[in-house]
N, C-alpha and C positions, 0 to 999 in steps of 0.2 A: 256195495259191489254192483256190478251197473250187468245190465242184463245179457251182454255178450258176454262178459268172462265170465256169469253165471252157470252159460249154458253150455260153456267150452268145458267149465270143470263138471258140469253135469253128463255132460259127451265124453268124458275119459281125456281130455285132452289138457296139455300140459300147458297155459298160456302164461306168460307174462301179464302183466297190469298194464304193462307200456309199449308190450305189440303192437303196430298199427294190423287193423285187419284189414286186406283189400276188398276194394269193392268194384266190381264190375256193375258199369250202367247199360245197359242195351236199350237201344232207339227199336221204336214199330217199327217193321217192317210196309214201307205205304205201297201198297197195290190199286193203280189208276180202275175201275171201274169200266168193262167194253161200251162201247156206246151206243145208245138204244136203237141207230140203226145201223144198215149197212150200205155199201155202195150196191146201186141195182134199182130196181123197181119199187116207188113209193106210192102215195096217196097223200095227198094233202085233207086234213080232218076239218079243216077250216079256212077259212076265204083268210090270204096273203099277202102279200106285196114280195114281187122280184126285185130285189135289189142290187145296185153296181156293185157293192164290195160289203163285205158280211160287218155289217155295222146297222143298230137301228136307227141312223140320220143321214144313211147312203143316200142317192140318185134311186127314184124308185125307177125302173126299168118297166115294169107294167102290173097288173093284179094277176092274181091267180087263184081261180075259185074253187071252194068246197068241193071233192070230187075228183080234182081232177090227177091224171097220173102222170109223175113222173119219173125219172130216171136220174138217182142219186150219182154224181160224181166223185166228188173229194168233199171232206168237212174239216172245217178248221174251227176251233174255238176263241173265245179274246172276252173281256168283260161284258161287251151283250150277248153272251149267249154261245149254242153251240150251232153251226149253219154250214147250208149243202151248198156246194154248188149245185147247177141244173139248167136244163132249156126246156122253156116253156114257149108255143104258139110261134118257131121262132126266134124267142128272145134268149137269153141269156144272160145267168145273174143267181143271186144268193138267199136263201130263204131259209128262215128260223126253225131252227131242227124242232123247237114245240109247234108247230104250226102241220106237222109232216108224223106216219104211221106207215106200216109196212103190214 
């Protein structure tokens, strides 16, 4: 006797041998993670590179050192990573969201 109808006649319940029993499958629920900054006011924790387009083989636009602050616009993610826009000295361009702290 196999362990379901076992436990069906053990529950009070009247089962067949040749019932199917259904089964419901339920998926996780995926909940994305907020992102560890915001748009506003940052700190760069370590010396950077501004880049034209949030990619790490962009056009570097200029450096940007340990220190300094900036001012988070939009962030968009893609396989390298996740990265701000921002203007630095100036310039204009995309820096690696690890490179930045709030």
């Amino acid at each position: 006797m196999n362990k379901i109808l076992m436990a069906a006649i053990l529950g009070g319940l009247a089962v067949s041998a040749q019932a199917a029993l259904p089964v419901l499958i339920v998926a996780p629920r995926v909940v994305q993670p907020p992102p560890a900054l915001m748009p506003g006011p940052a700190k760069v924790k370590q010396a950077t590179l501004l880049r034209a387009r949030p990619q790490n083989q962009a056009t570097v636009e200029g450096p940007v050192p340990a220190g300094a602050a900036l001012k988070l616009q939009m962030r968009q993610t893609n396989r390298d990573g996740a990265w701000w826009f921002t203007e630095h000295q100036g310039l204009t361009g995309w820096i690696n969201e690890s490179a930045l702290s709030q």
